[in-house]
C-alpha positions as CSV (number, residue, x, y, z in Angstrom):
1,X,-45.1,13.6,-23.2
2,X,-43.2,16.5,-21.3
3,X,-45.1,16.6,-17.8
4,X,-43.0,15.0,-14.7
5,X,-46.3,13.1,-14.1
6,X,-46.2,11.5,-17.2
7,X,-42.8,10.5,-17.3
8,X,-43.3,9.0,-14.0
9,X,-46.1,7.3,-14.9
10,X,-44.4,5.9,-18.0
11,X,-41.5,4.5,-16.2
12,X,-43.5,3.2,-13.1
13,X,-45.6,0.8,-15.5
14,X,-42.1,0.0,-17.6
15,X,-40.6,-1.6,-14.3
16,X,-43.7,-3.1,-13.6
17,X,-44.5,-1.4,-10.2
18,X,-47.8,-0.2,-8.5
19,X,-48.6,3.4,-7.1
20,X,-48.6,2.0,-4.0
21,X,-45.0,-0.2,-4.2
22,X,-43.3,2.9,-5.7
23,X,-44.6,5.5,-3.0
24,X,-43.7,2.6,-0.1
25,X,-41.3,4.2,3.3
26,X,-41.0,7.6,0.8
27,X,-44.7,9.0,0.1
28,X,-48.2,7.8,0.0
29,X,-50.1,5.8,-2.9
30,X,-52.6,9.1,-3.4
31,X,-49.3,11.4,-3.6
32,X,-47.6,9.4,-6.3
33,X,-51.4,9.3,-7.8
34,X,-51.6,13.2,-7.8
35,X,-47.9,13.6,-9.1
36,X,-48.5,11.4,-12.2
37,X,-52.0,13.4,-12.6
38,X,-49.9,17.3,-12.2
39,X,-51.7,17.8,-9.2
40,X,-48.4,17.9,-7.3
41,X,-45.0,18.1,-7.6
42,X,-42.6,16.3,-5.5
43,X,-39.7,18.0,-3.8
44,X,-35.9,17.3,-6.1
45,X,-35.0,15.6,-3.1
46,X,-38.0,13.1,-3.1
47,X,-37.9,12.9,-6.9
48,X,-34.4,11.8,-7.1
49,X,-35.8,8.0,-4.6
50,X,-38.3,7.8,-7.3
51,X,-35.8,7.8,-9.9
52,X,-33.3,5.4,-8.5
53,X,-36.5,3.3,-7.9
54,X,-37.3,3.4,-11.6
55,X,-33.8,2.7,-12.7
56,X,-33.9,6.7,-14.2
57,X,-31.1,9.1,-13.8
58,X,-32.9,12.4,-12.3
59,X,-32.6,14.3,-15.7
60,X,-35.3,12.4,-17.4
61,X,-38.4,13.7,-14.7
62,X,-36.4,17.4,-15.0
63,X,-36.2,19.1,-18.3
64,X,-36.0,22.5,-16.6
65,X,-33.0,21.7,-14.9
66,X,-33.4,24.5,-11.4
67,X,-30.1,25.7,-9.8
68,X,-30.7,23.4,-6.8
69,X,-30.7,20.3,-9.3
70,X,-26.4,20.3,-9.4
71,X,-26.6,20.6,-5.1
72,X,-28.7,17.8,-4.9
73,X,-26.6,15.7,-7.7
74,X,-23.8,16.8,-6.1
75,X,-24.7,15.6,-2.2
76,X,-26.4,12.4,-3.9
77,X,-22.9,11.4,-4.9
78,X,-21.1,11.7,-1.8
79,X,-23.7,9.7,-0.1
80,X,-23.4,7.4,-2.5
81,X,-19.6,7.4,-1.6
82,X,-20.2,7.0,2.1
83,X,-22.7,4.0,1.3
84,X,-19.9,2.3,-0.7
85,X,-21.3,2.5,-3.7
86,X,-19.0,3.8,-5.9
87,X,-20.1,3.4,-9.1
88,X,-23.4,4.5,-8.3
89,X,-21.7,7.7,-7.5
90,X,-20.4,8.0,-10.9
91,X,-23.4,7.5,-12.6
92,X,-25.1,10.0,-10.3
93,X,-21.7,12.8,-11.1
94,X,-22.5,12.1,-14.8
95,X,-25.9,13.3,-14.7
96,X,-24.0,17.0,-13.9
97,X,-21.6,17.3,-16.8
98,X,-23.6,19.3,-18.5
99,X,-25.2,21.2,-15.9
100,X,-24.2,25.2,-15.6
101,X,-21.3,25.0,-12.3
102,X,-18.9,27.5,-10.8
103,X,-15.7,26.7,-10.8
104,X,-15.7,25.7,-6.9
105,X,-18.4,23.4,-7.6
106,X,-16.7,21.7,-11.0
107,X,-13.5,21.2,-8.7
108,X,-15.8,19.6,-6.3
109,X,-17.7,17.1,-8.6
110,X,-14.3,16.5,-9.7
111,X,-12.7,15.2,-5.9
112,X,-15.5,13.3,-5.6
113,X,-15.0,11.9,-8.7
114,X,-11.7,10.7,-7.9
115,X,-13.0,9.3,-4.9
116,X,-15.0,7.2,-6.2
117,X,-12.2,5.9,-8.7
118,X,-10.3,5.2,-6.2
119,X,-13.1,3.2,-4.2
120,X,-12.7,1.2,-7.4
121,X,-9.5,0.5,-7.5
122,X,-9.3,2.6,-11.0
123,X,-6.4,5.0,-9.1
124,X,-4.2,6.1,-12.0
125,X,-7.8,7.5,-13.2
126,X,-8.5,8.9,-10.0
127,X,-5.2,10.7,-9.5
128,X,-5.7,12.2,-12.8
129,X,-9.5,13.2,-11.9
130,X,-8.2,14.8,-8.7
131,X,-4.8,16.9,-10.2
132,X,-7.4,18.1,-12.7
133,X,-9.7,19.1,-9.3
134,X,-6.5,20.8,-7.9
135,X,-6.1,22.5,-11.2
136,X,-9.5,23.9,-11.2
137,X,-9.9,24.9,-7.9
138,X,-9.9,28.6,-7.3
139,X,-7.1,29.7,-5.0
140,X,-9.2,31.9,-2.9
141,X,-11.2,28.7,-1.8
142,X,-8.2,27.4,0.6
143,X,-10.9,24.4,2.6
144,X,-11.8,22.5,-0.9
145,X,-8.0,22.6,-2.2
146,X,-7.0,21.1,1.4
147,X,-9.7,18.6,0.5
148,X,-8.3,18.0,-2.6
149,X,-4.8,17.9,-1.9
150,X,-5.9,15.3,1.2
151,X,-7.2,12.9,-1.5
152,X,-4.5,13.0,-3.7
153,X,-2.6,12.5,-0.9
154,X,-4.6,9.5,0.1
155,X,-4.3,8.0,-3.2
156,X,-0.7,8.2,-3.6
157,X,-0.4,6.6,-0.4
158,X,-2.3,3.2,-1.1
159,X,-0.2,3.6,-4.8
160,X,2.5,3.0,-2.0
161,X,4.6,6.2,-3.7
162,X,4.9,7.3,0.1
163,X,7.2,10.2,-0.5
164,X,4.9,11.9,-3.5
165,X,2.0,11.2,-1.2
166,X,3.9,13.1,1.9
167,X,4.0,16.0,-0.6
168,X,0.4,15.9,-1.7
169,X,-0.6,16.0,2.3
170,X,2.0,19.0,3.2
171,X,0.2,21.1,0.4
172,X,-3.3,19.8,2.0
173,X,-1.8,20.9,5.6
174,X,-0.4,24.8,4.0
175,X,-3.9,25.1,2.1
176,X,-5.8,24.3,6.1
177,X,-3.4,26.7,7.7
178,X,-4.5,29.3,5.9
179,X,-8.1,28.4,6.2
180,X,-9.7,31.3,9.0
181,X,-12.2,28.1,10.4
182,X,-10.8,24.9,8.7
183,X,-12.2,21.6,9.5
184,X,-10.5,20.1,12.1
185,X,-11.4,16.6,10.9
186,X,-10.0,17.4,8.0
187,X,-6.9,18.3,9.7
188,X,-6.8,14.9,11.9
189,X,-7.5,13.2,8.6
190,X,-4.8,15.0,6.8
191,X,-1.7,14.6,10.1
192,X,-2.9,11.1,10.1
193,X,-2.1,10.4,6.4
194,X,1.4,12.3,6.9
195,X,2.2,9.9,9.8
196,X,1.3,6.8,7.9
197,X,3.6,7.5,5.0
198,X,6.3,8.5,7.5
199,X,5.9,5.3,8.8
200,X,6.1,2.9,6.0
201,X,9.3,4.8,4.9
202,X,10.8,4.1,8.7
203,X,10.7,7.6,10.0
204,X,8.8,6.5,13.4
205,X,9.7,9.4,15.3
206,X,7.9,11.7,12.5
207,X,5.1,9.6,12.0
208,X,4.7,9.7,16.2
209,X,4.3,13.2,16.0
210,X,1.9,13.4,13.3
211,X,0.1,10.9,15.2
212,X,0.0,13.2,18.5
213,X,-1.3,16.3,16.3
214,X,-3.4,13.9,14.5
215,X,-5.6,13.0,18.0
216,X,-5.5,16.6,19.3
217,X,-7.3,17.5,16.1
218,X,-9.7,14.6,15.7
219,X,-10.4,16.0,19.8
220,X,-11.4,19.2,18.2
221,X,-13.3,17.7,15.6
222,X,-15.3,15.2,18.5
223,X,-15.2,12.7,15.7
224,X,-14.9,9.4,17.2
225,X,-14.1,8.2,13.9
226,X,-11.3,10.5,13.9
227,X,-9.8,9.4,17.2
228,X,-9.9,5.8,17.1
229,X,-8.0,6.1,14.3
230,X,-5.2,8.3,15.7
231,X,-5.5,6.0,18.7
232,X,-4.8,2.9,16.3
233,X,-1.6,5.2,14.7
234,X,-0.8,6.2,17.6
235,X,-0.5,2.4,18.9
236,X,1.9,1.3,15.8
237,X,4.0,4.0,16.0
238,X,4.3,3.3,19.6
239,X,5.1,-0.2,18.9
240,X,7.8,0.8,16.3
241,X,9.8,3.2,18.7
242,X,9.6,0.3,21.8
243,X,6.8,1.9,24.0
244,X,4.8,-1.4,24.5
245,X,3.0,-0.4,27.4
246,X,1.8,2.9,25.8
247,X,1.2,1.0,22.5
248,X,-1.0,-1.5,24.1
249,X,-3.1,1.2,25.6
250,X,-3.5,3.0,22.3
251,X,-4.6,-0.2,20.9
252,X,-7.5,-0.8,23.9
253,X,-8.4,2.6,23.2
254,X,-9.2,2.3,19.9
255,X,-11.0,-1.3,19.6
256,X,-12.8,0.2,22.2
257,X,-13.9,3.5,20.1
258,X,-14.2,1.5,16.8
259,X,-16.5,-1.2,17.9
260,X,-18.6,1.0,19.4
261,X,-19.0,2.7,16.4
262,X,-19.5,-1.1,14.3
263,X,-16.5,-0.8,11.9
264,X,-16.0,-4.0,12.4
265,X,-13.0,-4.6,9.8
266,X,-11.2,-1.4,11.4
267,X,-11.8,-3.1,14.8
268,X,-10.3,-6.4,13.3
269,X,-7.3,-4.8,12.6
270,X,-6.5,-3.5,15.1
271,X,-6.2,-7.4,17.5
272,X,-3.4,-7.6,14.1
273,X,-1.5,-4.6,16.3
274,X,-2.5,-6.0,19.9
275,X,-1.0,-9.3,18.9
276,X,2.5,-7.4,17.5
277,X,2.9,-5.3,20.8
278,X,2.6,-8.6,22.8
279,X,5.0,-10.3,20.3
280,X,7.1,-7.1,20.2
281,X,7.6,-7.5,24.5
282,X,8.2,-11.5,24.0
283,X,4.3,-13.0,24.9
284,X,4.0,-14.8,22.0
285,X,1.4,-16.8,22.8
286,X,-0.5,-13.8,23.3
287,X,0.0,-12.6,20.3
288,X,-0.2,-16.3,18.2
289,X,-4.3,-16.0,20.1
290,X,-4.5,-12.6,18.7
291,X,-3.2,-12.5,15.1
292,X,-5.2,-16.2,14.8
293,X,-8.3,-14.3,15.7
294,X,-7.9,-12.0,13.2
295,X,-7.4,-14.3,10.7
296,X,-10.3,-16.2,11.4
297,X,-12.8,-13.3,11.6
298,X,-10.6,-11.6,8.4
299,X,-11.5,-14.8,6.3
300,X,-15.0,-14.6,7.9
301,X,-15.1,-10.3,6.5
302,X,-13.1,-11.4,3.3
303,X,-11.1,-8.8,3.9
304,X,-7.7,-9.3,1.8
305,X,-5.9,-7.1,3.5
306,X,-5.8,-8.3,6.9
307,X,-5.7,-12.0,5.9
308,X,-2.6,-10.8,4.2
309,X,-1.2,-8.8,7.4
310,X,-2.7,-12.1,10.0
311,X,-1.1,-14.7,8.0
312,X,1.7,-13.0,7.3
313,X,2.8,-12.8,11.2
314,X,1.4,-16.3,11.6
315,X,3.7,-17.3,9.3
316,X,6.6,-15.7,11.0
317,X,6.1,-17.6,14.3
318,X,5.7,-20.8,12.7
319,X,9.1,-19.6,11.0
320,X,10.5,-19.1,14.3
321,X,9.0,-22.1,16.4
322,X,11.0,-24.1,13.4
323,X,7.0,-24.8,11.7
324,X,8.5,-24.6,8.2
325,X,6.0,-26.4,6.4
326,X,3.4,-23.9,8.0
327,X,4.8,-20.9,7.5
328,X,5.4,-22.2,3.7
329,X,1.6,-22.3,3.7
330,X,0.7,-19.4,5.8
331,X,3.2,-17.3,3.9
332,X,1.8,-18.2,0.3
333,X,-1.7,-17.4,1.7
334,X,-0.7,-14.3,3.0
335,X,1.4,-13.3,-0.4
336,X,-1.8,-14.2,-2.5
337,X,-4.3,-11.9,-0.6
338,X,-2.0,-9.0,-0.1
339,X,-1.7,-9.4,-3.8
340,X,-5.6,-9.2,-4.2
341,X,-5.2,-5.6,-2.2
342,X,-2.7,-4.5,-3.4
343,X,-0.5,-4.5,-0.6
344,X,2.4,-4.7,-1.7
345,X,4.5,-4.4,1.2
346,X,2.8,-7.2,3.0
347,X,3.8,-9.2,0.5
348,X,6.6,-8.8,-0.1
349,X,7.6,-9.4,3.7
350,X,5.3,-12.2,3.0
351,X,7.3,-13.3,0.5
352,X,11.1,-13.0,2.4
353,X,9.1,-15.4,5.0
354,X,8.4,-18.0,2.6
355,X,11.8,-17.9,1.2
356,X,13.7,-18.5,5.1
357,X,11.2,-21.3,5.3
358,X,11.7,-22.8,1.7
359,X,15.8,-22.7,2.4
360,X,15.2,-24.4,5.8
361,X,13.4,-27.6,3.6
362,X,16.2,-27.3,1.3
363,X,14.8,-25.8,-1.9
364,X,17.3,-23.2,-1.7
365,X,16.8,-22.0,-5.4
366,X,12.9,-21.0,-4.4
367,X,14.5,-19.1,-1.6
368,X,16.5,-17.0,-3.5
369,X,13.4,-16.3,-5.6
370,X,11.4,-15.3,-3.0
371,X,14.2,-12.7,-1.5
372,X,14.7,-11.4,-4.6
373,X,10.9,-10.6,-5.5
374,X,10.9,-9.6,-2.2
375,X,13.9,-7.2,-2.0
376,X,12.9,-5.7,-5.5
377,X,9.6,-4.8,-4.6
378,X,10.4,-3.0,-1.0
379,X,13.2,-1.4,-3.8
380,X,10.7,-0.1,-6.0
381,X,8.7,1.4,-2.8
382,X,12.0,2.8,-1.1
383,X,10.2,1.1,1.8
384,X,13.7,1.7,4.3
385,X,12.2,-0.1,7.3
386,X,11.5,-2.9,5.3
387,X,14.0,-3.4,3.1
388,X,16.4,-3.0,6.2
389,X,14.3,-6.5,7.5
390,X,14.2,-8.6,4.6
391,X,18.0,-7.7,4.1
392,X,18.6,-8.5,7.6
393,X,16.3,-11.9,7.5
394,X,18.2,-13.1,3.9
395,X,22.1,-12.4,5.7
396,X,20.9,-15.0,8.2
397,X,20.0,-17.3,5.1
398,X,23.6,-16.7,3.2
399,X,25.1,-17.4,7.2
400,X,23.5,-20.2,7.6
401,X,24.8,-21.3,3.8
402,X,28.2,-20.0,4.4
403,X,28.2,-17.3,2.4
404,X,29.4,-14.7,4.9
405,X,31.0,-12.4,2.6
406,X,27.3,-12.1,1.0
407,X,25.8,-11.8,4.4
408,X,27.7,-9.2,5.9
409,X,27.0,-7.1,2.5
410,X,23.2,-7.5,3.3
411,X,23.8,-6.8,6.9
412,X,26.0,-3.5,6.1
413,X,23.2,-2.0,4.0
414,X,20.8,-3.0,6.7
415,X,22.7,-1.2,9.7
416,X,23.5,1.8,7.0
417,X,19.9,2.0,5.6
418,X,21.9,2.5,2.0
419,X,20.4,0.3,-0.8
420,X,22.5,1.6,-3.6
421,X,24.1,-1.3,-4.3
422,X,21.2,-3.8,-3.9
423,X,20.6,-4.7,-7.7
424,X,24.3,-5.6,-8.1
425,X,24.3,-8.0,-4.8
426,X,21.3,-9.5,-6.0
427,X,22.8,-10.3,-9.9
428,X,25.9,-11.8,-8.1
429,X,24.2,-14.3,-6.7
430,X,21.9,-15.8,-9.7
């Protein structure tokens, strides 16, 4: 039994389906009659719906295996990556290890191997998968080792290892310079990354200007997807440096771009920044409505990471409007998801929140916990900008205790932005 027909027919009757439910929305009953009889031959494209259909992979209708089969395999996964389906991805990229591929075209399976990986959460495989991609990659193709490069880049990034990641993106922006007609979504995708991990490690004014080039090239690129999200950047980083006004029309600009386009937890997120820019100029009610709406509809999405972010600011101003038993609760909720997504820096501000509230109802010796786990995770991270907080939030603790000598150590290395001596405070005061 060697014929596509009777393969087909084999596996049609083994799940149990009719002609007519196999062929439905993709041919017609008589055409899936005529392929199982070798009176036609569907297209690779067609072929690989009927095998997904049948639970097949596409190598058991094609023994042949025709030049086009490692294209279509190929486009099949990304797809699949796009449709957040990760795994099926994989399964589809296993189907061409053993197919004949140019050295351009193994690199290629290989990123978007790592992609989907990383979609997993499996990123110390993925990271490997893509520096073997790099590795491959002929040096006379500059676009795919941008691409490459980009992912790595991308990976590092939610690994928090900001500084590796800036790396990884630097190579990805050398490779697109000297690229005759390189992608300029690529390019937004890339300056946007850069920015990000400038951020996190507190260089705002950096990160604002990798913003800026970020938009002009997601403009090129008329990808809305592109823009809203360099609008978003663009709207923290605006934040950060004290530019509320421009911030808050950043922000505007990009719910407005994303929720036309239904990404609906992008969108989300960004009423987490609306609500920071009206805290950051003093409106807290403001932001208290906003944060608490994208809680709810974050719980609603069960999206981890924002219920982290939401309830970590919640918890704050419960902090702040002396709500200590709240934030004890909206802290611990927010540690516990940002955990789930492996934010880490979420929760570990999380985590400095819980311990100001948890000194406040006297259980001091949780408090120092919490700062410490805190303190030693932001360490870990070299996470400046927030190591500078927490620091800053713990010397109020040891003021408030009497501890000033402590305190004004914590403070010092805040204003300096030198942790070097971090471990040592934090073993002299077990």
């Amino acid at each position: 039994m060697n014929s596509v027909g009777e393969r087909l027919r084999e596996a049609r009757l083994a799940r149990g389906l009719t002609q007519e439910q196999l062929a439905r929305g993709l041919a017609t009953k008589g055409f899936i009659s005529q392929v199982e009889r070798n009176h036609a031959t569907p297209s690779l494209p067609k072929l690989r719906v009927i095998a997904e259909r049948l639970g097949q992979p596409l190598s058991f209708f094609v023994t042949d295996r025709p030049p086009q089969l490692l294209t279509l395999l190929r486009k099949s996964a990304q797809l699949a990556v796009r449709a957040e389906d990760p795994a099926h991805a994989l399964d589809i990229l296993a189907e061409a290890t053993d197919l004949p591929a140019t050295a351009n075209e193994r690199a290629d399976l290989q990123r978007i191997r790592g992609i989907a990986l990383s979609e997993l959460r499996r990123n110390p495989e993925a990271l490997s998968t893509l520096q073997d991609a790099a590795a491959t990659a002929p040096i006379d193709d500059a676009e795919l080792n941008a691409a490459i490069y980009s992912e790595i880049g991308t990976v590092l990034q939610i690994e928090e290892r900001f500084n590796a990641a800036i790396e990884a993106n630097r190579r990805a922006l050398d490779w697109l310079d000297r690229c005759r007609h390189a992608d300029p979504a690529l390019r937004a995708r890339v300056l946007t990354n850069l920015g990000s991990s400038s951020f996190r490690l507190g260089q705002h004014a950096e990160a604002m200007a990798y913003f800026v080039r970020a938009l002009d090239a997601a403009t090129d690129a008329e990808s809305l997807l592109r823009i809203a999200n360099a609008h978003m950047a663009l709207g923290v980083a605006a934040r950060a440096v004290g530019e509320l006004d421009r911030a808050i029309e950043h922000c505007n600009r990009a719910l407005e771009l994303h929720s036309r386009i239904h990404h609906e937890r992008t969108a989300n997120r960004i009423l987490n920044n609306l609500g920071d820019v009206h805290y950051a100029a003093g409106r807290k009610r403001q932001a208290a409505a906003f944060q608490r709406r994208c809680l709810e509809r974050a719980r609603e999405l069960h999206d981890d990471f924002e219920i982290g972010v939401a309830a970590g600011a919640l918890a704050r101003y419960a902090l702040e409007d002396g709500k200590f038993g709240d934030a004890l609760v909206l802290a611990r909720e927010s540690q516990q998801a940002a955990g789930r997504s492996g934010d880490h820096l979420h929760q570990a501000i999380a985590a400095a929140v819980e311990g100001a509230a948890a000194d406040r109802l006297g259980r001091r010796r949780l408090a120092n916990q919490r700062f410490t786990q805190a303190l030693q995770i932001l360490f870990e991270r070299s996470a400046a900008g927030e190591l500078a907080e927490v620091c800053t939030m713990y010397a109020d603790v040891l003021r408030r205790r009497g501890q000033d000598d402590r305190a004004f150590a914590f403070m010092r290395m805040a204003a300096e932005r030198d942790f070097r001596k971090l471990a040592a405070l934090l073993k002299t005061g077990r």
